[in-house]
C-alpha positions in Angstrom: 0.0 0.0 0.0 1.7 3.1 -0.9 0.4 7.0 -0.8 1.2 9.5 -3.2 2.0 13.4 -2.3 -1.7 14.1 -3.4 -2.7 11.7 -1.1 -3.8 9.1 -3.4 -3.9 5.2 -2.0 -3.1 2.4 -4.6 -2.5 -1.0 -3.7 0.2 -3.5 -5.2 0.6 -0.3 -8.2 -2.9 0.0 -8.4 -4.9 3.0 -7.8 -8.5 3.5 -7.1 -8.7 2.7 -3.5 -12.1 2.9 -1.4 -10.8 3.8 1.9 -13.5 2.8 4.9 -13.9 3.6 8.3 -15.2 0.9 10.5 -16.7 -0.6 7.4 -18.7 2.9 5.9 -17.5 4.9 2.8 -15.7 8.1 4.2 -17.5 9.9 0.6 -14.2 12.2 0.9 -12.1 13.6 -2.0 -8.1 11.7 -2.1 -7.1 15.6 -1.0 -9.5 15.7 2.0 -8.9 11.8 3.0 -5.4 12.2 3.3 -6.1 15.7 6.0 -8.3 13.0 7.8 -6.4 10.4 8.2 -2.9 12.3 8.9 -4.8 13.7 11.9 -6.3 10.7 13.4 -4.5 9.4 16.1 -2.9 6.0 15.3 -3.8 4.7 18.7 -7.1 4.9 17.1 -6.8 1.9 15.6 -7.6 -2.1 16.3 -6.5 -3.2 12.8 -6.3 -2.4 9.0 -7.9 -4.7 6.5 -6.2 -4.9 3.2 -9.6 -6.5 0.4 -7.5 -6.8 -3.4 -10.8 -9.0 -4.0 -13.5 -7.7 -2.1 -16.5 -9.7 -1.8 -20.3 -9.0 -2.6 -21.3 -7.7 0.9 -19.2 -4.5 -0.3 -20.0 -1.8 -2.8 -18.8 -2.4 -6.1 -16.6 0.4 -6.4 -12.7 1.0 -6.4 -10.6 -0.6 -9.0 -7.9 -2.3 -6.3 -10.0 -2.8 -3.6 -10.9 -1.5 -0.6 -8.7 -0.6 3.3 -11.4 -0.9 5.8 -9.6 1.2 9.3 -11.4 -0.9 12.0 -11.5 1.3 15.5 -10.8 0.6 19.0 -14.1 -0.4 21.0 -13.3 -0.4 24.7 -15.1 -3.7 26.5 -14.2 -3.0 29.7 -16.4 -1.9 32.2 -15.9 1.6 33.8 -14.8 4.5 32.6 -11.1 5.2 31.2 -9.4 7.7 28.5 -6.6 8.7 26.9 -5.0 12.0 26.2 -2.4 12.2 23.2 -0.2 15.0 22.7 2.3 15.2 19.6 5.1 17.6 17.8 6.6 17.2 14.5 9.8 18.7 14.3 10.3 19.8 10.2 10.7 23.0 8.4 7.0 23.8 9.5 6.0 23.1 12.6 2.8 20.3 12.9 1.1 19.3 16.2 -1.9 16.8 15.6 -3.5 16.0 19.4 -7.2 14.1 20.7 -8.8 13.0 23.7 -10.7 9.7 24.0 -12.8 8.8 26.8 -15.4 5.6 27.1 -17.8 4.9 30.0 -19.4 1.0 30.0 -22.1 0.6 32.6 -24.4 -2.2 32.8 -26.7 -2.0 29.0 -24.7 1.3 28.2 -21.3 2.0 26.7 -20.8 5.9 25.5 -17.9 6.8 24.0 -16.1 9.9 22.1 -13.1 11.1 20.9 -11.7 15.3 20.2 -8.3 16.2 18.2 -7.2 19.2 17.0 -4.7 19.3 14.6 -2.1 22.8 13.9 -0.5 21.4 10.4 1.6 23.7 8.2 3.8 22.8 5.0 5.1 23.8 1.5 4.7 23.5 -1.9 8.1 23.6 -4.1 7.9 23.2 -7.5 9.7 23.6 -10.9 7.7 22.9 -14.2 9.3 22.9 -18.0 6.6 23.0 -20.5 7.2 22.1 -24.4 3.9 23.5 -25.9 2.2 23.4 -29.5 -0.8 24.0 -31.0 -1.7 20.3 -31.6 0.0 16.8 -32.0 0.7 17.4 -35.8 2.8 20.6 -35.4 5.8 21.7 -34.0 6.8 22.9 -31.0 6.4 27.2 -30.7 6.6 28.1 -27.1 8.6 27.1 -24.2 8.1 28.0 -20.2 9.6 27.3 -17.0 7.6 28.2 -14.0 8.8 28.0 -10.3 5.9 27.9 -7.6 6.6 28.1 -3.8 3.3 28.3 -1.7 2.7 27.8 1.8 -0.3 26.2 3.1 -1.9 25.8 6.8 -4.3 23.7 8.5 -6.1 24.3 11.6 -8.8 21.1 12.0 -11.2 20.4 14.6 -12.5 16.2 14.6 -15.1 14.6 16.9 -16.7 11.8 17.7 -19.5 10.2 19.6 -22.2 7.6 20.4 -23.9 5.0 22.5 -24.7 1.9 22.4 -27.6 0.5 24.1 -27.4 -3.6 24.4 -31.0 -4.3 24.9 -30.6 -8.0 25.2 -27.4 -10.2 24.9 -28.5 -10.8 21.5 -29.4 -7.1 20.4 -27.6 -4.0 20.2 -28.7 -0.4 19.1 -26.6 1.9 18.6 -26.3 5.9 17.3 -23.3 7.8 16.7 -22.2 11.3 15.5 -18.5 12.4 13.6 -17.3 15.2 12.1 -14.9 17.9 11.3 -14.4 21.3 11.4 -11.4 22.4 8.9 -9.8 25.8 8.0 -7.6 25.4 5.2 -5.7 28.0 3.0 -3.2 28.1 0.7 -0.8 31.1 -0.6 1.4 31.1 -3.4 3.7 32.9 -5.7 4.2 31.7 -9.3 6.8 33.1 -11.9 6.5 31.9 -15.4 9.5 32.6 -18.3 8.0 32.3 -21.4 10.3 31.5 -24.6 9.4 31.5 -28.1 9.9 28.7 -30.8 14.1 29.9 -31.3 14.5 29.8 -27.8 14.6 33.5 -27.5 13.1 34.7 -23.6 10.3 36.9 -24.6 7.7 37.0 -21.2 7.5 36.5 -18.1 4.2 36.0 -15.6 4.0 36.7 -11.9 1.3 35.1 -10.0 0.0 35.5 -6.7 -2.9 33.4 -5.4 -4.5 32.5 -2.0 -7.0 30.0 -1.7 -9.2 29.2 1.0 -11.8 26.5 1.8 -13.3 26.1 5.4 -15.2 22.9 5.2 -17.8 21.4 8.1 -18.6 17.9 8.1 -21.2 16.2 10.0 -22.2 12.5 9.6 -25.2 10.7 12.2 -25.7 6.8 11.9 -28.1 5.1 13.6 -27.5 1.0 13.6 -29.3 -2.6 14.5 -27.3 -5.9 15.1 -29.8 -8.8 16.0 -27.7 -12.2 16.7 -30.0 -15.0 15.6 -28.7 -17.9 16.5 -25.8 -19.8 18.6 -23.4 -20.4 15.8 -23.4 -16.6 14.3 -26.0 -15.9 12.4 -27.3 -12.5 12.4 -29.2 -9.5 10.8 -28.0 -5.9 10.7 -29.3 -2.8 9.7 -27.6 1.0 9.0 -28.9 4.1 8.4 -26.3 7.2 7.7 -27.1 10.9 7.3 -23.9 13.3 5.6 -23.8 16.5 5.2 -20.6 18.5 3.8 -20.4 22.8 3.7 -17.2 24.1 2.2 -17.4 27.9 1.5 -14.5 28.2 -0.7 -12.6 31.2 -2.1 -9.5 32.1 -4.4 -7.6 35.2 -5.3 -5.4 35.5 -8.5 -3.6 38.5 -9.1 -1.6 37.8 -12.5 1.3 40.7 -13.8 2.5 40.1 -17.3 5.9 42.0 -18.2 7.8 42.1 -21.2 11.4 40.6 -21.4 12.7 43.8 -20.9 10.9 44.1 -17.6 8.0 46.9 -19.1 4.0 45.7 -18.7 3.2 43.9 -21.2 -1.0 44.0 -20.8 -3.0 45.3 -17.9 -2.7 43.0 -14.8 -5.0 40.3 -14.7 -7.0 40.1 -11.1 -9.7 37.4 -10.7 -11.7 36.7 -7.1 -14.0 33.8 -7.0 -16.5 32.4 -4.5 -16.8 28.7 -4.5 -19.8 27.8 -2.2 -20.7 23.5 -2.3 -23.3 22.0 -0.4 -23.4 17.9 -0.3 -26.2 15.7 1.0 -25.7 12.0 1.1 -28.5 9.6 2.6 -27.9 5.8 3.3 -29.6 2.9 4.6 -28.8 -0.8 4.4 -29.5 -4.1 5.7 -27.0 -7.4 5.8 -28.3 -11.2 6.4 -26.4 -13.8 7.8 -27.2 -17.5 7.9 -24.6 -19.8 9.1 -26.0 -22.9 7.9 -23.6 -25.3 9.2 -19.9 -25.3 9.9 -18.9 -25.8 6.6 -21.3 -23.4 4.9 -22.3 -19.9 5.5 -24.8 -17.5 3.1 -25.4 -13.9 3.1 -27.5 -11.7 1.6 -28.7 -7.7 1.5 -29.6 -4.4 -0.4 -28.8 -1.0 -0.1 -29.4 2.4 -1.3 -28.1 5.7 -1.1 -28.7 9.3 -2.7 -26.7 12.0 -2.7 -27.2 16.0 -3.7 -23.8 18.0 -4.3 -25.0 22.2 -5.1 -21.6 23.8 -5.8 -21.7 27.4 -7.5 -18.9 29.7 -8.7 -19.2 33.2 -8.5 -16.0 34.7 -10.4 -15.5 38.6 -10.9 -12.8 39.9 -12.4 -11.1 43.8 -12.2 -12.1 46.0 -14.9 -8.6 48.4 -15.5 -10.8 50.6 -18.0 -13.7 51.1 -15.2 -11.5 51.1 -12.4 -13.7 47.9 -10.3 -15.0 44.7 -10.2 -17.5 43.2 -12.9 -18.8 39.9 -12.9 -17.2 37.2 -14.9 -20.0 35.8 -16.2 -18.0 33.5 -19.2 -16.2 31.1 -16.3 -19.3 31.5 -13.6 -21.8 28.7 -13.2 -23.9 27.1 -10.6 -23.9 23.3 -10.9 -26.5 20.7 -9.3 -25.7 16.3 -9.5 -27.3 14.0 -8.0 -27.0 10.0 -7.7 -28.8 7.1 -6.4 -27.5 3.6 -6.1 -29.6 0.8 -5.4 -27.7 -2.6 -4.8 -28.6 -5.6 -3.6 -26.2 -8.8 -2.8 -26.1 -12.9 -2.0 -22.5 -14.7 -1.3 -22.3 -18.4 -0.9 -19.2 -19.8 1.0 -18.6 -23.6 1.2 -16.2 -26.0 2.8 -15.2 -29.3 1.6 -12.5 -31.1 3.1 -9.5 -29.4 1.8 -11.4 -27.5 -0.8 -13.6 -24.2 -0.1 -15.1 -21.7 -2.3 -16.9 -18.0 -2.2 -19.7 -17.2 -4.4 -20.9 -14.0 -4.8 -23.0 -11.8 -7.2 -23.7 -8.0 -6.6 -26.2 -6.1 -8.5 -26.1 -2.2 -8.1 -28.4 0.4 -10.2 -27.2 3.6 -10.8 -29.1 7.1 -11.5 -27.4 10.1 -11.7 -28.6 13.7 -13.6 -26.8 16.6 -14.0 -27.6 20.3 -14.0 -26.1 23.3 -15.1 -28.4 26.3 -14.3 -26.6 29.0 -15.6 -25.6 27.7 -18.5 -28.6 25.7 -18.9 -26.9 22.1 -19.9 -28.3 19.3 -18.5 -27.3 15.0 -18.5 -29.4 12.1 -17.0 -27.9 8.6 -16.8 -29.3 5.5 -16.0 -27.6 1.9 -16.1 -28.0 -1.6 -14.2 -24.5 -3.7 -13.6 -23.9 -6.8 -12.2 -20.3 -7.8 -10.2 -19.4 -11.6 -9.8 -16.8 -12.4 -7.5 -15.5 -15.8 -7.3 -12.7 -17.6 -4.5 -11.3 -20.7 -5.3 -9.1 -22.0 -1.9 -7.0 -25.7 -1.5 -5.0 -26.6 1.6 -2.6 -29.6 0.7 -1.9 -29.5 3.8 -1.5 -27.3 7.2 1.7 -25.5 5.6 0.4 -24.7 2.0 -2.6 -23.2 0.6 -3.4 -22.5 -3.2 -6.1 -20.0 -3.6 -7.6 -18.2 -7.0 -10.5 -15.4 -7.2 -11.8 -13.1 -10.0 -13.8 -10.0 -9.2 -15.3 -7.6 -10.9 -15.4 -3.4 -10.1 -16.3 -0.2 -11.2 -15.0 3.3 -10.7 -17.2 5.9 -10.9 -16.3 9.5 -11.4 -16.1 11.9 -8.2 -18.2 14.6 -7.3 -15.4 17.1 -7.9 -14.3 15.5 -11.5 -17.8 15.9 -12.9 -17.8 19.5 -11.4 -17.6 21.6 -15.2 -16.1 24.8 -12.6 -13.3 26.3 -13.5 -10.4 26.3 -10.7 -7.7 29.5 -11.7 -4.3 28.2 -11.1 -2.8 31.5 -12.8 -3.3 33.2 -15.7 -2.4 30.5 -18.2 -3.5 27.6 -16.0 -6.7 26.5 -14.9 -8.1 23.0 -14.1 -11.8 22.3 -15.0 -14.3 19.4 -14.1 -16.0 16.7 -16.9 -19.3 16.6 -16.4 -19.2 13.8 -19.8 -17.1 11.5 -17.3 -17.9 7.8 -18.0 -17.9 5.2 -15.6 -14.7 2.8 -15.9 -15.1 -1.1 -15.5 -12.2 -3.3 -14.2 -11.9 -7.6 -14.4 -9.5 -8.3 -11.5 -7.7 -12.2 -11.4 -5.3 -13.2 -8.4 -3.6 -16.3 -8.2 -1.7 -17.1 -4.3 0.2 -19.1 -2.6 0.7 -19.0 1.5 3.3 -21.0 3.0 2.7 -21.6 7.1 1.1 -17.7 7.2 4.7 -16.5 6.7 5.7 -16.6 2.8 2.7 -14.9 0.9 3.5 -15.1 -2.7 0.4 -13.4 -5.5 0.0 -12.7 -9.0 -2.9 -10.9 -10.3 -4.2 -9.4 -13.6 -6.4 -6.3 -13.9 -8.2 -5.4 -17.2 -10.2 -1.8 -17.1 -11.8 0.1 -19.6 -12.9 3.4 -19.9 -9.9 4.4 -17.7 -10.1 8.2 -16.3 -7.1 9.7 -16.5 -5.9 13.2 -15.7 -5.5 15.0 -19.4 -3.8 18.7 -20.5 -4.8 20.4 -23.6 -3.6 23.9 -24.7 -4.9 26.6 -26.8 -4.2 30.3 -27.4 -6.6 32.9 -26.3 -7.3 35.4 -29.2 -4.8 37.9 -29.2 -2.2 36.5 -26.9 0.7 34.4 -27.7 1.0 32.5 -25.2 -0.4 29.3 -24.3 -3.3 28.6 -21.6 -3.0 25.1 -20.2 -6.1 23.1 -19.2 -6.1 20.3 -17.1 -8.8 18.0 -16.4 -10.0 14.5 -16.1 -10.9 11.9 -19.5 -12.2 8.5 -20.2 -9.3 7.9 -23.1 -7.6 4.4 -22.8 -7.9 1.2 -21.9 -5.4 -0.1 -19.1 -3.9 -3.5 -18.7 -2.0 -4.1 -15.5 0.1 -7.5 -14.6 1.7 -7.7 -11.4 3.8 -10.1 -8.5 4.6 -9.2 -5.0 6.1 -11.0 -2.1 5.9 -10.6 1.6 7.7 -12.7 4.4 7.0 -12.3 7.4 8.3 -14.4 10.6 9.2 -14.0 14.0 12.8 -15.4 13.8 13.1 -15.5 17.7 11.5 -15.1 20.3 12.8 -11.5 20.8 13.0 -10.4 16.5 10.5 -10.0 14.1 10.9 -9.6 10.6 8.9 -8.2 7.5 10.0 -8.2 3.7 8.3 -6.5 1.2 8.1 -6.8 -2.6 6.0 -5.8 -5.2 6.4 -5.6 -9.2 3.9 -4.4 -11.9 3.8 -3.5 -15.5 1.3 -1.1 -16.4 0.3 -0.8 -20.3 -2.4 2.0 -22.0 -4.1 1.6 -25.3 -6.0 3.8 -26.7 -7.0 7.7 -28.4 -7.3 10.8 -26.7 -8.8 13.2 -29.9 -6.5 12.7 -32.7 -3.7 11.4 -30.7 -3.1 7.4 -30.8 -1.3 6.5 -27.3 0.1 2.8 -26.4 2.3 3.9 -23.3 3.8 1.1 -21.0 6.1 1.2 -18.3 7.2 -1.2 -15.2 7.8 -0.2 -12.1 8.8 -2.0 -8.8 8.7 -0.8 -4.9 10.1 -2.8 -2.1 10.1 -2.4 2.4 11.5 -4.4 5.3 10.6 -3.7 9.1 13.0 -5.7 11.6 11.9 -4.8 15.8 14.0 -6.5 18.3 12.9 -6.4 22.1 16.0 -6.2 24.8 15.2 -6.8 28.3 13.1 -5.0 30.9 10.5 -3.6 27.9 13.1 -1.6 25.9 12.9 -2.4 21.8 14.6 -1.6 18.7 13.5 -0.7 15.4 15.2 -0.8 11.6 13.0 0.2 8.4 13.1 1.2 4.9 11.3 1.8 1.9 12.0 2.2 -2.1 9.7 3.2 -4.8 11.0 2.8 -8.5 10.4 5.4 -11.0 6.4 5.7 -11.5 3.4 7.2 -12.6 1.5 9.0 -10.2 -1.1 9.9 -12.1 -1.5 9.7 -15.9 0.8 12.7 -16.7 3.4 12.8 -14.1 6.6 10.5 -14.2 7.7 10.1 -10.4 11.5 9.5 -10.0 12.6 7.2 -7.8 12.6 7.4 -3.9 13.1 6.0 -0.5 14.3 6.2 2.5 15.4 4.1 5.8 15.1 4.4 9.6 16.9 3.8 12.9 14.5 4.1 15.5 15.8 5.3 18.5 15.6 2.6 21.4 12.4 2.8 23.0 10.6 1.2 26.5 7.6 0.1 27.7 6.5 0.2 30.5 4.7 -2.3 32.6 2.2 -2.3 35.5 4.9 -4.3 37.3 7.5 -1.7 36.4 5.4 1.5 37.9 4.5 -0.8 41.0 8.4 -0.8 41.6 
């Protein structure tokens, strides 16, 4: 599992990730999962489950499977809590904290957890453009741009519930979590523009500030009903989430001349960038152990969601001396979505040999609505997602296993947002409200040998991929080039890959974890005129060794290495890693502190 500096989780070299929180969709943007999770305490935590193949019982979406982050529920009776207090010592100073407190009493357990997190950083970038007018004519302008921005982070988290156990074989339960986030970003942006000899001719300065305060408040309200001895049981979930982000960004853009004169009147642009997101959910899972061999499940679910986002965009008027509205980039857009789904799985032992059947059926509404512009799309389609495990045990050291499974990926919120976000004066980066759904066939072959050697191959085969995609074009009268960038459904992607992880406690004292994971990634297909057929292999590798001395003190190595890779469908990462020396550390005991 690696993250990328956008925040993006892919799995094995595959992106497309559904990141869960105690087994619910988090509905959050890559940018906004990654703030979440970098300030949630890691103590948090009970355990992390890794799904390449999810089953049925899950939503159908994510290419590469889904990370459900499982929570600590406290089982002990009384009250107890925690206080966790934390510095991060780097060029910008970063303190995330929380509190977490639970009270059990007799049919009652209440619980709740508060963090505030002070997180600053930098941006530091250096871009080179080569730029023509299209694929079929030579290059004519040239630009370097250097960017330094700073951006800050002041977030608020919380979260609460109860839990009411009515019987020992029912439990109610009703919860609330959210956030309150205040995030801006500054930054200053010089672009040297050079024409087709090479000659420096321009030269940009940019200076932007963006801001987005976001609220987030989610309520569920659950039902678990044990039915019988051997685990059996029927649940039931209702979620309510609401998202208010009152965006805003400033662009004040000076164009000079090589020569250092004005070369047009400054551009200055101030937007507002108000969204509003409703999302509604309620579903029901059935369990039916039927023996100890056999176990089926079935359940539906449905959800709707409403995003409103609008962007109000003015721009300075140099003749009139004030603001006017920019009514060519404004617009007020309106999406909505329903997915109904409904589910049965099959699994089945027999002797050595056991097997998952599963088949998920999900239907999908969605319409589309831009007022100001008055442009409108409804969509409607029904898809069905087989999932298949094949397991053999030779024996108590090895175990065989194949599965297929299929997924879909459907487009974001903010992807099929048409707004246009200013970067600067020649860049801007636009939603695709045209986005098409991409489809992925997933096959995985293992091998486990006694729980330590897990060796995998698997095979991915999407279509309808949605990429991230620049295009350029001159506005009339200037000679320069604006750069769009934006997201497209433009190739087909096949994906081939083999990892390895060992994993064995060599003594009683030292543990030990290997790492390994290779994948070849190839794209057919058109985007306009342009044919593309673009592969490339990567590889990235870790290791983790802990040793434990005497009297609770332990020791810690680490490293990591990531081969030169795609992070998106645009950007060629270099290579990177890095390695660790943990300082000895101790811990201490109840016999310890009684001393």
């Amino acid at each position: 599992m690696t993250v990328d500096n956008d925040g993006k989780v892919s799995l094995r070299g595959k992106a497309g990730v559904i990141v869960m929180i105690d087994g619910k969709p988090t509905y959050l943007s890559a940018q906004d999962l990654a703030n979440y999770l970098k300030n949630m305490p890691a103590n948090q935590l009970d355990q992390i489950e890794i799904m390449t193949q999810p089953p049925a019982k899950y939503d159908a979406a994510g290419n590469s499977g889904i990370i459900n982050l499982v929570t600590k529920k406290n089982k002990s009776n009384g009250f107890n809590a925690s206080v966790t207090l934390s510095a991060i010592i780097a060029r910008y100073f970063k303190s995330p904290n929380s509190i977490n407190f639970n009270w059990r009493q007799g049919k009652f357990n209440v619980y709740g957890n508060y963090g505030y997190a002070w997180w600053e950083g930098f941006n530091d970038s250096h871009d080179n453009n080569s730029q023509r007018e299209n694929a079929s004519t030579p290059f004519d302008r040239y630009s370097q741009a250097h960017t330094y921005g700073r951006y800050s982070d002041r977030e608020h988290s919380f979260r609460a519930g109860v839990d009411y156990f009515a019987d020992k074989n029912t439990t109610l339960g009703i919860s609330v979590n959210g956030t309150v986030d205040k995030q801006w970003f500054t930054s200053g942006t010089t672009t040297n523009f050079y024409d087709s000899l090479h000659n420096f001719v321009q030269y940009n300065i940019a200076q932007s500030l963006n801001k987005t305060p976001e609220t987030h408040v989610g309520f569920n309200a659950s039902l678990v009903r044990k039915l019988d001895t051997k685990g059996s049981e029927l649940s039931v979930d209702a979620d309510y989430i609401f998202y208010n982000t009152q965006g805003s960004l400033t662009s004040n853009n000076y164009l000079y001349n090589a020569d250092k004169r004005p070369s047009d009147d400054p551009y200055l642009l101030n937007g507002r960038l108000p969204s509003l997101i409703d999302i509604y959910s309620v579903k029901s899972d059935y369990k039916k152990v039927l023996s100890a061999n056999s176990t089926f499940e079935a359940g539906v679910k449905s959800s709707y969601v409403k995003t409103d986002n609008n962007a109000v965009y003015s721009l300075y008027d140099n003749g009139l001396k004030n603001w006017v509205p920019d009514t060519a980039i404004s617009n007020h857009f309106i999406y909505k979505e329903n997915i109904n789904a409904a589910y049965v799985n099959l699994r089945q032992t027999i002797k050595k040999f056991s097997m998952q059947l599963g088949l998920r059926a999900e239907q999908t509404n969605t319409q589309g609505d831009q007022s100001v512009k008055d442009m409108r799309f409804k969509r409607d389609y029904i898809q069905l997602f087989p999932t298949t495990y094949f397991t053999y045990k030779t024996n108590d050291n090895n175990t065989f296993g194949v599965s297929f499974g299929r997924r879909i990926e459907r487009p974001s919120y903010q992807s099929l947002n048409p707004f246009r976000f200013q970067l600067d004066r020649y860049n801007y980066e636009e939603g695709n409200p045209n986005l098409q759904p991409q489809f992925s066939n997933n096959i995985e072959l293992s091998y486990n040998y006694k729980g330590q050697l897990n060796v995998s191959a698997n095979y991915t085969r999407t279509t309808d991929i949605m990429n991230e995609a620049q295009y350029t074009f001159k506005a009339q009268g200037d000679s320069n080039y604006t750069t769009v960038g934006t997201t497209r459904n433009f190739a087909a992607e096949r994906q081939v890959g083999f990892s390895v992880n060992y994993s064995r406690q060599l003594t009683q004292a030292w543990n030990l974890n290997v790492f390994f994971n290779v994948y070849n990634h190839r794209y057919t297909g058109a985007l306009d005129s342009t044919a593309i057929d673009v592969s490339y292999t990567s590889f990235n590798a870790n290791f983790n060794s802990q040793y434990k001395f005497k009297k609770g003190w332990t020791a810690e190595i680490s490293g990591w290495y990531s081969a030169q890779d795609y992070v998106n469908g645009i950007q060629l990462a270099d290579g990177r890693g890095c390695s660790r020396l943990a300082e000895p550390s101790r811990s201490w005991t109840e016999r310890d502190r009684s001393r």
